[in-house]
C-alpha positions in Angstrom: 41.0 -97.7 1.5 43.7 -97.8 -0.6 44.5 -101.7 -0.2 43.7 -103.6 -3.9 42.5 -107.0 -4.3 45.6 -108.7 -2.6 46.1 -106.8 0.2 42.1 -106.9 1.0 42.5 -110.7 0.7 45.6 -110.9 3.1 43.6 -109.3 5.6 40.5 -111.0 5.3 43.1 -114.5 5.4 45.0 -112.9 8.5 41.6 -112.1 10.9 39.2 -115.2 9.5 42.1 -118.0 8.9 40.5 -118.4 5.6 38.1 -116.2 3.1 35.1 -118.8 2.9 32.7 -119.1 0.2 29.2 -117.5 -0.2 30.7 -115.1 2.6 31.5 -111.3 1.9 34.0 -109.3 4.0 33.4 -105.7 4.6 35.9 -103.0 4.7 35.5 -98.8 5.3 37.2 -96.0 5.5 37.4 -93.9 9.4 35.0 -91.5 8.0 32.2 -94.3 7.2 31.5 -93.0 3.5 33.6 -95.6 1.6 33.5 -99.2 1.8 34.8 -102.0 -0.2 33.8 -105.8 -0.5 35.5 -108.9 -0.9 33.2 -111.5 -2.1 34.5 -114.9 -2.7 31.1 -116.4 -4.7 32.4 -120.1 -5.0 33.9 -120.1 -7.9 36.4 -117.0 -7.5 37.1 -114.2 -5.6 35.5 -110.4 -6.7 36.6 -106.7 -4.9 33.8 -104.0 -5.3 34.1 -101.0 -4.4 31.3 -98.1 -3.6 31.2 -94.1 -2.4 28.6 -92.6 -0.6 28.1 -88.8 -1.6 25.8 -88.1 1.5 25.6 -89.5 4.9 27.4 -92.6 6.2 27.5 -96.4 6.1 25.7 -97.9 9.4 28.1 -100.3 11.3 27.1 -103.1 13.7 30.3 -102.0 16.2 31.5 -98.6 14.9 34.8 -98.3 16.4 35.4 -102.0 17.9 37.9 -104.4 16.4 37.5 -106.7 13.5 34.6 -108.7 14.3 32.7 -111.4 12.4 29.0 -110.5 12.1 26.4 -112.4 10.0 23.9 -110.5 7.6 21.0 -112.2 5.7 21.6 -111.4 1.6 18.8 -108.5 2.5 20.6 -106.7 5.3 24.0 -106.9 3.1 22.3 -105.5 0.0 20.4 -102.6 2.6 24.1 -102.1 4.3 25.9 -101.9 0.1 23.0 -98.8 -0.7 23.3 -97.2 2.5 20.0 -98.1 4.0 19.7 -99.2 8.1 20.2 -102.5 7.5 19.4 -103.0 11.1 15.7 -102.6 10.3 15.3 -104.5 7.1 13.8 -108.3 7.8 10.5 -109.6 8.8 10.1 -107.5 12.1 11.6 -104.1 10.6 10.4 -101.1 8.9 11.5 -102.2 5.6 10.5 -105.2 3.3 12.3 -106.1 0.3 10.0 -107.1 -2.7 
């Protein structure tokens, strides 16, 4: 968690070929409770960072390798706040007004 705004792009460059726009890459700490986001929005690239105090972020492969995994804009906010994004669409639990 301590990589900055270059080394997060690197990496993103190194496992994708390429950091695409509209798409946001997702990286956390072992312990689940940091996570940082590249976003490139089209027009530049942006690294945000964010800390939960309680609890963990919910993975899709906790423990795999780098993997690419597609979230709607819904599921990606719900993963950000530290909500089961798994269960937020039109079939889960959760709707977003």
């Amino acid at each position: 968690m301590r990589a900055g705004f270059d080394t997060a792009l690197a990496r993103v460059i190194t496992v994708f070929g390429a950091a695409h726009p509209h798409h946001a890459y997702l990286f956390a700490n072992r312990r689940a409770n940091r996570l940082k986001v590249l976003v490139h929005d089209g027009i530049g690239i942006w690294l945000a960072a964010r800390r939960l105090n309680e609890g963990q972020f919910v993975w899709p492969h906790a423990g795999s390798e780098p993997k690419q995994h597609a979230l709607t804009q819904e599921q990606l906010g719900g993963l950000v706040v530290g909500l089961p994004w798994q269960r937020i669409g039109p079939n889960g639990v959760i709707r977003v007004v």
